[in-house]
Every structure is written in structure tokens, then in C-alpha cells.
N, C-alpha and C positions, 0 to 999 in steps of 0.2 A: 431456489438458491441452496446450495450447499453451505448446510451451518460450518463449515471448517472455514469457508472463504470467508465470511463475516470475524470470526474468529481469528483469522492470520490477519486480513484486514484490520483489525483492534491492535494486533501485535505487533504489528509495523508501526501504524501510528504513535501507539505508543515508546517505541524506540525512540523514532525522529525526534519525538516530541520534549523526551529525555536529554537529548543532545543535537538541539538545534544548530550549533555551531559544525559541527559535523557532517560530514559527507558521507553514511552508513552503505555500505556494500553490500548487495544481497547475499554475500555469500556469507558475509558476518550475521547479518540477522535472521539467512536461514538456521544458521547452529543457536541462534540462541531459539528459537519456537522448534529446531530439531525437526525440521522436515527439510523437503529438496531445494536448491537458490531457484530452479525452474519454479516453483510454485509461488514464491518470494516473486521473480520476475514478473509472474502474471500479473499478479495484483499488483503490485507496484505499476506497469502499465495500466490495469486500470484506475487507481487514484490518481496518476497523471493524468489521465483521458476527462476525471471529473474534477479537475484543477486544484486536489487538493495537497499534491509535491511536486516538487522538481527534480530533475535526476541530470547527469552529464556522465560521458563515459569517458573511458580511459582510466592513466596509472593513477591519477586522483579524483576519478568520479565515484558516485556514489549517489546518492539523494537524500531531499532535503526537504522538511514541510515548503509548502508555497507561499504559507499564510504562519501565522500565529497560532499556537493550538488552542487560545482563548478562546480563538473564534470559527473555529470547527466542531462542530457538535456530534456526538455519535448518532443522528440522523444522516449528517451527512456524511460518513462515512457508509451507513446501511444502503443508502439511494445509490451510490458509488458501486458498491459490488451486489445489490440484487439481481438477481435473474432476471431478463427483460426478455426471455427468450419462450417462447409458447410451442412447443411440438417441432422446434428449431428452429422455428421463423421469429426475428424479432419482432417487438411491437410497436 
């Protein structure tokens, strides 16, 4: 795993988590971690993929935790963006 992914992964979360009521745009919370919305994008595709936000598009989409962030652990956020990928085959 790329320690950056882990680390944008923490800094999404914790946006959402900030302002649950909110609908947060990758393009806003790529300027706030100061990297690309594509990179924002990816992950965010993957914490959807591991059930832990919602996202909707258009002029007021955005995303949103799934759950509560009571009950999201920084486990499961690590399980969420680990590399599952061996010499590029997944496992």
C-alpha cells in the first residue's frame, strides 16, 4: 500500500466526519489535503466500494459517511485502502 493512500483515506474521513450533514465535493477536500480531486476521487470510490460513504452526483452531490463515525474504526478504514494486489494480480 502506498502510505499517501492511507493517509488521504484518514483525511477524507475525517472531513466527512466533521460535517456530517454535508454533501463535501472532492474538489473541496482535494484543496484542503492540497493534492489532485482525481486522487480524492479514487479513494473516495474506494471507501464506497468498502461501505463506509455515500456519494451522489451532480450540482448538489457530494459525499457523505454511510454510517456514523462512532462506529468506523481506523481499522476499518486501513482494510478499505490496503493493497490487495500481489505482482498485479489481486488476491
Amino acid at each position: 500500500m502506498n502510505n499517501t493512500r492511507f493517509a488521504t483515506a484518514i483525511h477524507i474521513m475525517t472531513l466527512l466526519a466533521e460535517s456530517p450533514q454535508d454533501w463535501l465535493t472532492s474538489d473541496w477536500m482535494a484543496g484542503s489535503i492540497n493534492i489532485n480531486p482525481v486522487i480524492v476521487r479514487k479513494e473516495i470510490g474506494t471507501l464506497k466500494e468498502a461501505g463506509l460513504i455515500i456519494s451522489r452526483q451532480g450540482k448538489d452531490g457530494g459525499t457523505q459517511l454511510a454510517k456514523s463515525a462512532d462506529s468506523i474504526s481506523i481499522s476499518d478504514i486501513y482494510l478499505a485502502v490496503k493493497n490487495t494486489e500481489v505482482l498485479g494480480k489481486k488476491k
